[in-house]
C-alpha positions in Angstrom: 10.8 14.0 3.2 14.6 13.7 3.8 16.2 11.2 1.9 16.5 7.6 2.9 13.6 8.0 5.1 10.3 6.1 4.7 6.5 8.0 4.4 4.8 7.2 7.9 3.3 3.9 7.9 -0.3 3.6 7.0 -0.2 7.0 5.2 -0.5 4.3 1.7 2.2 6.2 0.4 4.8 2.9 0.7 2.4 0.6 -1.0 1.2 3.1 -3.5 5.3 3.2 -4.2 5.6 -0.3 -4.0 3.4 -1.4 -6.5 4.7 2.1 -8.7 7.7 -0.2 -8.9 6.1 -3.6 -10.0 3.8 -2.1 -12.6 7.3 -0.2 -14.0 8.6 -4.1 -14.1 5.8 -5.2 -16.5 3.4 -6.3 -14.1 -0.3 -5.0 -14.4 -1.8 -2.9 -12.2 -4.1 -5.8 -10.5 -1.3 -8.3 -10.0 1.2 -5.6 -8.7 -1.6 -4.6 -5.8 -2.2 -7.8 -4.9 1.9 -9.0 -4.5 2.3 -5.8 -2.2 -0.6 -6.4 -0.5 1.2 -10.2 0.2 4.8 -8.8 0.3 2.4 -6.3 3.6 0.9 -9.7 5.0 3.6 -11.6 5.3 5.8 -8.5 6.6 3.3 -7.2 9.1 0.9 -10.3 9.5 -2.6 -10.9 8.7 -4.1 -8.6 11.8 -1.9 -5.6 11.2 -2.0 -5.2 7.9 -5.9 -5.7 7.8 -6.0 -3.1 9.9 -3.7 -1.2 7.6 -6.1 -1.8 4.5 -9.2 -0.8 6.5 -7.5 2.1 7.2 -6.5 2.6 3.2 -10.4 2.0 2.5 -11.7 4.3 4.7 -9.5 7.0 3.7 -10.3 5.9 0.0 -14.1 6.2 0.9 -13.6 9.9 2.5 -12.0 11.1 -0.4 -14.5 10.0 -2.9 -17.2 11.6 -0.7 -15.3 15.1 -0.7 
C-alpha cells in the first residue's frame, strides 16, 4: 500500500486501524470498537455503515467457518 493512501473501504482494515489507535491511547478494547463504530456512523450515516458492519460480520462468520 503506497503511503498516504487508505486500505479500500469495507476491507475492515481502517476500523481495525482505528480502534489499534484508541486502545494504544488507554481505551479498552470494547469502548475503542464502539467510538469507531460512532466516529463510522456519523461519517458515513446509519444505512451505509450498517451495510459496512454486515459486510464485516459476514466476512467474520466465513472465516471462522474455514
Amino acid at each position: 500500500m503506497p503511503k498516504g493512501k487508505k486500505p479500500k473501504l469495507g476491507s475492515g482494515k481502517r476500523f481495525k486501524a482505528l480502534t489499534s489507535k484508541l486502545e494504544k491511547s488507554g481505551k479498552s478494547a470494547k469502548s475503542a470498537a464502539a467510538i469507531a463504530a460512532s466516529i463510522g456512523r456519523k461519517k458515513y450515516g446509519k444505512k451505509k455503515f450498517a451495510k459496512l458492519a454486515s459486510k464485516g460480520r459476514k466476512r467474520a462468520a466465513a472465516a471462522r467457518k474455514a
